[in-house]
N, C-alpha and C positions, 0 to 999 in steps of 0.2 A: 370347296365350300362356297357356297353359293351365294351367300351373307357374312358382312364382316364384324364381326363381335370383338369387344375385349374387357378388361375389366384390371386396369391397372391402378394400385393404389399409391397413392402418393403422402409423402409430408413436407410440405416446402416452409421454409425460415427463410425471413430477411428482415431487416430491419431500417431505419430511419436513415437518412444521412448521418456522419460522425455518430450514430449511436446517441442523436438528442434526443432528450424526454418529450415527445410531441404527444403521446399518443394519454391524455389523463384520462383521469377515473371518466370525466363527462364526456370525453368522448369514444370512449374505448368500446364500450357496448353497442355501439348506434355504428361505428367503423367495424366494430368483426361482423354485426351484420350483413353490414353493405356490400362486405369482401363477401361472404355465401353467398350473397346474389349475384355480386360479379362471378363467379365461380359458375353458378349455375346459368348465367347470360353466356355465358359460352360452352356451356353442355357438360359441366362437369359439375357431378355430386358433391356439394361438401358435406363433407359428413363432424366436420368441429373446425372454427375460427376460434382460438384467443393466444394470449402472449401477454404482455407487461408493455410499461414507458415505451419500451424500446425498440420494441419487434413482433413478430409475430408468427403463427406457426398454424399452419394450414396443413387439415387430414383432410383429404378429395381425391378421386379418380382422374386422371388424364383420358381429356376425352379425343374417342378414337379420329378425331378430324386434327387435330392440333398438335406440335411438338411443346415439349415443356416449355422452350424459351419462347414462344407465342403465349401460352395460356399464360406465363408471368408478366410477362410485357401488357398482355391483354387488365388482367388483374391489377395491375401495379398502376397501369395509365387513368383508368377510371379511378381507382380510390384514390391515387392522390389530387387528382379534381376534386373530388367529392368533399376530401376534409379541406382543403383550401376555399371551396364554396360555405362551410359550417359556419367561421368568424374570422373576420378580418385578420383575427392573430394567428389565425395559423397561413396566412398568406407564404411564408417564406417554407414550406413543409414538402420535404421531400424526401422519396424511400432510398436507401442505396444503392445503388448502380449493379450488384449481384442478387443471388438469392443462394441458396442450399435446398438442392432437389431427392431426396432418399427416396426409395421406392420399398414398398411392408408387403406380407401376404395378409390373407384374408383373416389369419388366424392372429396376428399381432395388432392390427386393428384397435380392440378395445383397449390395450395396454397404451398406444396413442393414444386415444381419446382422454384415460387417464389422466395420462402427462401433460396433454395440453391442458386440461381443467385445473391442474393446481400449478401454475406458473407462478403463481404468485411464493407459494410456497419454495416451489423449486426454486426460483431466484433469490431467496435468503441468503442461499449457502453457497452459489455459483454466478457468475456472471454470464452476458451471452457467448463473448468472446470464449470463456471455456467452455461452454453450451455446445458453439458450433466444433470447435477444436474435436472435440470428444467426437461428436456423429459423421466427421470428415475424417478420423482414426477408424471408429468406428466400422465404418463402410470404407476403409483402404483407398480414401482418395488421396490422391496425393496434389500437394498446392505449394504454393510458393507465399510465405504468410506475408511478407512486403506488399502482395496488389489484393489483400482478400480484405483487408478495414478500407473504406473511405470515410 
């Protein structure tokens, strides 16, 4: 093949340092934006940013020039500039040091999208820590739970 094509979908979670509430109602809308533009600054579709306080949950494509731990590092570096630029109080704001990388087919897609949209709701009943637990069961990763919270 002559041209290189692909089309891989991704859902990546991570969250805050220690899981603080950084992320409020003010600035939560104007942050999941910024992350779809960081997203697409480096050639990847986002196709839904949102999450809660705590974290966040990104549906987008991995784009074919990049490996995941670039595109998150890439994503991760800029917006936490961005909301430490916002007010002086989030000067001390930083994301956690991992993330959670799942990959979906074309046809599970809108079922994300879904999910990300009512976080709000889903987090009534669950925390992120069982959040993440589940989708790392879920997808047969196996972790050592001692280095996966900072």
């Amino acid at each position: 093949m002559a041209q290189s094509l692909s089309k891989i979908l991704m859902h990546l979670v991570f969250s805050t340092k220690n899981r603080e509430t950084w992320l409020i109602d003010s600035l939560r809308p104007k942050l999941h934006a910024y992350l779809a533009g960081a997203c697409r600054a480096v050639g990847s579709e986002a196709y839904r940013v949102g999450g809660i306080d705590d974290h966040v949950h990104i549906a987008c494509t991995l784009p074919r020039t990049l490996t995941v731990s670039k595109l998150l590092e890439e994503i991760k570096k800029s917006s936490s500039a961005w909301v430490k630029e916002q007010n002086t109080q989030f000067g001390a704001f930083s994301w956690q040091a991992g993330y959670g990388a799942f990959s979906l087919g074309q046809s599970q897609l809108p079922a994300l999208l879904d999910y990300i949209d009512n976080q709000r709701e889903h987090h009534q009943s669950r925390t992120f820590k069982e959040e993440l637990l589940d989708f790392l069961n879920r997808y047969g990763i196996e972790y050592d739970e001692r280095y996966i919270w900072d």
